[in-house]
C-alpha positions in Angstrom: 0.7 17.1 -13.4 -1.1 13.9 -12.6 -3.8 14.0 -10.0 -2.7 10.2 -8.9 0.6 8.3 -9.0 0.3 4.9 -8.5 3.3 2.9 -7.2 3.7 -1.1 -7.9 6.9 -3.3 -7.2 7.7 -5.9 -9.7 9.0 -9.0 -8.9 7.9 -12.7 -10.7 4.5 -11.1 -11.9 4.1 -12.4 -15.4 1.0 -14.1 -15.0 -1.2 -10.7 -13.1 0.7 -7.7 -14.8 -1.2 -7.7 -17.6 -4.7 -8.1 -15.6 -3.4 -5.0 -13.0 -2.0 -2.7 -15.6 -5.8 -3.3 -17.2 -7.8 -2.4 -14.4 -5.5 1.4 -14.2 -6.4 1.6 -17.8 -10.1 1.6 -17.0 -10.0 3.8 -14.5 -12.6 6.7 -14.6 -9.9 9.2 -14.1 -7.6 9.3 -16.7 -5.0 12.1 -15.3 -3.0 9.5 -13.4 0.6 7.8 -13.9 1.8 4.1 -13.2 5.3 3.9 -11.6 6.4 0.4 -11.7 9.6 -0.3 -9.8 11.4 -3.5 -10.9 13.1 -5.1 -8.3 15.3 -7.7 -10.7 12.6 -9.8 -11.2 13.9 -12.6 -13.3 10.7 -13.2 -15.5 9.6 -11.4 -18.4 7.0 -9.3 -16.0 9.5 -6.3 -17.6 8.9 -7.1 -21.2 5.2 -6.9 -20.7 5.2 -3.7 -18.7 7.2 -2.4 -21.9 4.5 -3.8 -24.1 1.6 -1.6 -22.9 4.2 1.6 -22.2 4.3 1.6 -26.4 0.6 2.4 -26.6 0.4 4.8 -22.7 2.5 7.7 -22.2 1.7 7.4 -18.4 3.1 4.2 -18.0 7.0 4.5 -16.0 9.3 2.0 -15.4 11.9 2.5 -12.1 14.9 -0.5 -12.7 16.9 -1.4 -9.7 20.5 -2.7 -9.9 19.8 -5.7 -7.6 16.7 -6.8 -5.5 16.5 -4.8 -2.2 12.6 -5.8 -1.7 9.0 -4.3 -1.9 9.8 -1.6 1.0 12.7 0.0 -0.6 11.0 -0.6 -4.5 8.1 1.6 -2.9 10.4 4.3 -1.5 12.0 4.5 -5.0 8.8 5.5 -6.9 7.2 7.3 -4.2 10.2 9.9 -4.3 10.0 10.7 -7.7 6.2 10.3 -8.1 4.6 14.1 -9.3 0.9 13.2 -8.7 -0.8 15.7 -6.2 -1.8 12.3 -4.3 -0.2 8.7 -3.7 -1.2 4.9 -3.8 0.6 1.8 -4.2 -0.3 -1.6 -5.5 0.5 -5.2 -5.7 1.6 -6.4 -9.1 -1.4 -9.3 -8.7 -4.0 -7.3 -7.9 -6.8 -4.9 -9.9 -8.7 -2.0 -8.7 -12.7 -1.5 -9.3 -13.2 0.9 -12.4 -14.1 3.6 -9.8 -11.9 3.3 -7.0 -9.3 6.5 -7.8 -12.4 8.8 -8.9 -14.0 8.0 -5.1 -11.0 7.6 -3.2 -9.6 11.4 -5.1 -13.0 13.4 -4.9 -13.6 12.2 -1.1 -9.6 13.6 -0.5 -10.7 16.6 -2.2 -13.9 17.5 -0.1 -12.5 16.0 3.2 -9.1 17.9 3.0 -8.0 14.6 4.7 -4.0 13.4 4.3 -5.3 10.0 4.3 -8.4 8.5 2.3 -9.0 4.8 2.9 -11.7 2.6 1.2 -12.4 -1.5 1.7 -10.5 -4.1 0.4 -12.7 -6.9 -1.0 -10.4 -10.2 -1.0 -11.1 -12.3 -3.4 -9.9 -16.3 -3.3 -9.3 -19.2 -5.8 -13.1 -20.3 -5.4 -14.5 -16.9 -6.2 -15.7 -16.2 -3.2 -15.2 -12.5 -2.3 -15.0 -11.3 1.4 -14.7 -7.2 2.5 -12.2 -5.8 4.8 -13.6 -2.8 6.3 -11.5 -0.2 8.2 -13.0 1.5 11.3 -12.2 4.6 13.2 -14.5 3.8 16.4 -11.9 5.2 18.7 -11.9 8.3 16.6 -9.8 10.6 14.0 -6.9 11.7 16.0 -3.8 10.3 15.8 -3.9 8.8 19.5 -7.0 7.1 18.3 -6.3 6.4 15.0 -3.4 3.8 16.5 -5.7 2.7 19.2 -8.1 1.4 16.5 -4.7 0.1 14.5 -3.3 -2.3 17.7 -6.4 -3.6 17.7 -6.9 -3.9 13.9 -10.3 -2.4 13.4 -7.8 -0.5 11.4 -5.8 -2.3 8.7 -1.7 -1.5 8.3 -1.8 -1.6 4.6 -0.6 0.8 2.2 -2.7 -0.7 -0.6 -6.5 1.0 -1.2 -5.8 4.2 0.3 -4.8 7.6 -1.5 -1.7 9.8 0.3 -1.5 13.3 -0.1 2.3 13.3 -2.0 3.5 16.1 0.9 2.9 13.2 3.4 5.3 11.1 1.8 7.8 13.6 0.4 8.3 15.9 3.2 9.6 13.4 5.9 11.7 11.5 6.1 10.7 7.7 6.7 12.8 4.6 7.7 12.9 2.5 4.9 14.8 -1.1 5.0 16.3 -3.3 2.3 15.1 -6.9 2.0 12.0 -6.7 3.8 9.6 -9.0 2.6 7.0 -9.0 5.2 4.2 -6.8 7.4 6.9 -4.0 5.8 3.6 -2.3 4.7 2.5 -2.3 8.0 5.8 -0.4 9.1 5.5 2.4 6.7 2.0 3.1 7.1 2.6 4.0 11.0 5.4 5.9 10.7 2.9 7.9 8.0 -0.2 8.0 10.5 2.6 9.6 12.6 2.8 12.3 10.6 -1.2 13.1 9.2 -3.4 15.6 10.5 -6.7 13.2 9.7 -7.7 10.5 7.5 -11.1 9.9 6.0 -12.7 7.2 5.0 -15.2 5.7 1.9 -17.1 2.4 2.6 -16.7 1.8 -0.9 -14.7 -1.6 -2.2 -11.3 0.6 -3.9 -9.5 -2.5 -4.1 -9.5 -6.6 -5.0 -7.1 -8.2 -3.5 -6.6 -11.8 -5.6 -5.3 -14.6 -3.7 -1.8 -15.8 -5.3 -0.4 -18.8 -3.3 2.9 -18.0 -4.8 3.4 -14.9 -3.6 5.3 -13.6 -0.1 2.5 -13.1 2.3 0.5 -16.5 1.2 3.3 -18.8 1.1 4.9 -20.3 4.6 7.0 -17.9 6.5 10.6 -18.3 5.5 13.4 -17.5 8.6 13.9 -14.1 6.6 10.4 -13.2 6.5 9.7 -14.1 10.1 12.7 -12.0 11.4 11.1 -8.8 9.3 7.9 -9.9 10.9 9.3 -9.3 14.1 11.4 -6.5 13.7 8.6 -5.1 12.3 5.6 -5.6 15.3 9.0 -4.5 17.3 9.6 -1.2 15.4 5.3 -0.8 15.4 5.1 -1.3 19.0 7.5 1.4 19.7 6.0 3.9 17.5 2.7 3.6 19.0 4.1 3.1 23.1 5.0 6.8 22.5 1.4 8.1 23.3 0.9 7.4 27.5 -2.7 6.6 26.7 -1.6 3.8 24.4 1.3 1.7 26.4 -1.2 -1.3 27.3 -2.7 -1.1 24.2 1.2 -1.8 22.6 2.1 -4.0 24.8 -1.4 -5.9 23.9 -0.6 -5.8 20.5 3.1 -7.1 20.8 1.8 -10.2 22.5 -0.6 -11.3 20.2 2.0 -10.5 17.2 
């Protein structure tokens, strides 16, 4: 059994599968397996996948009939993913040779559901810039959502490690054709659900800037209605704890 499954939708990714598949390869830990899940992308992103799954055993490919979108692609290979933790990926981004060693022995000594590093974000020019995640408000869940609304604490799923049980064991809403902050949407309905999380200041993931994909491009009517539905489904989660109804309704305006 892998230690790590990593999960990565594929849609139009031609031009950074190659470069993502690469930095897994290169990893420090070897004990891992790559679940891509193609959502009918209508490049050769496939074909190239297939390329390096002649010379890596732990390279998997999930085909979907038609596109349903990056939530859904996620829920596909998380279900079926046998690693004794979980992480996910864009198809455009890398990870730092190290980042699944630290992210899988500070899991292992902290116990935590949850392990989240830094993501360094890295644009056209070069120029690289951190975002750090803080727990200031502290490590239970109430707190954990306080520091969330107000985004000391990123929503994304991407540079943190899930213990498999967290994912498996419960049952999350997942929606077709989501195409944006659907990230976001998952991860609290997780955070729901975790005893703690722990954290590593470390950089566990680069983040490329790619003007053609979803979240960089202008929002289209269909990505601004998921946008809203999901700040609407986030504020409800998190309006569930009394001490946090300002807080959500706080958040909810500025979104």
């Amino acid at each position: 059994m892998a230690s790590v499954s990593i999960i990565i939708p594929v849609y139009e990714c031609r031009n950074y599968i190659g470069r993502c598949i690469e930095s897994l390869q290169k990893q420090t830990i070897s004990d891992i397996e790559i679940i891509f899940v193609n959502d009918c992308s209508p490049d050769d992103s496939v074909g190239i996948i297939e390329h390096y799954m002649k010379y890596d055993s732990r390279i998997f490919i999930i085909n979907h009939d038609r596109n349903i979108g990056p939530m859904m692609a996620r829920y596909n290979g998380y279900s079926v993913a046998k690693g004794d933790y979980i992480t996910f990926m864009d198809s455009d981004d890398t990870l730092p040779f190290d980042s699944l060693e630290k992210l899988l022995d500070k899991a292992k000594r902290s116990s935590a559901d949850i392990v989240s590093g830094t993501i360094e974000y890295i644009r056209d020019n070069g120029e690289r810039i951190k975002w750090d995640n803080s727990l200031e408000n502290g490590n239970n869940i109430e707190s954990i959502f306080k520091s969330m609304l107000s985004n000391k604490f990123k929503h994304n799923l991407c540079s943190r490690l899930f213990r498999r049980s967290i994912l498996q064991n419960y049952e999350y809403n997942n929606y077709e054709n989501m195409y944006n902050g659907e990230d976001g949407l998952l991860f609290y309905q997780i955070v729901s659900n975790c005893s703690s999380i722990a954290i590593v200041k470390d950089v566990v993931y680069e983040y490329w800037q790619n003007k053609a994909s979803s979240s960089q491009r202008r929002f289209s009517e269909l990505q601004m209605d998921s946008y809203f539905f999901t700040c609407k489904e986030q504020f409800l989660i998190a309006s569930k704890y009394d001490g946090l109804r300002k807080n959500a309704q706080q958040f909810l305006v500025r979104s």
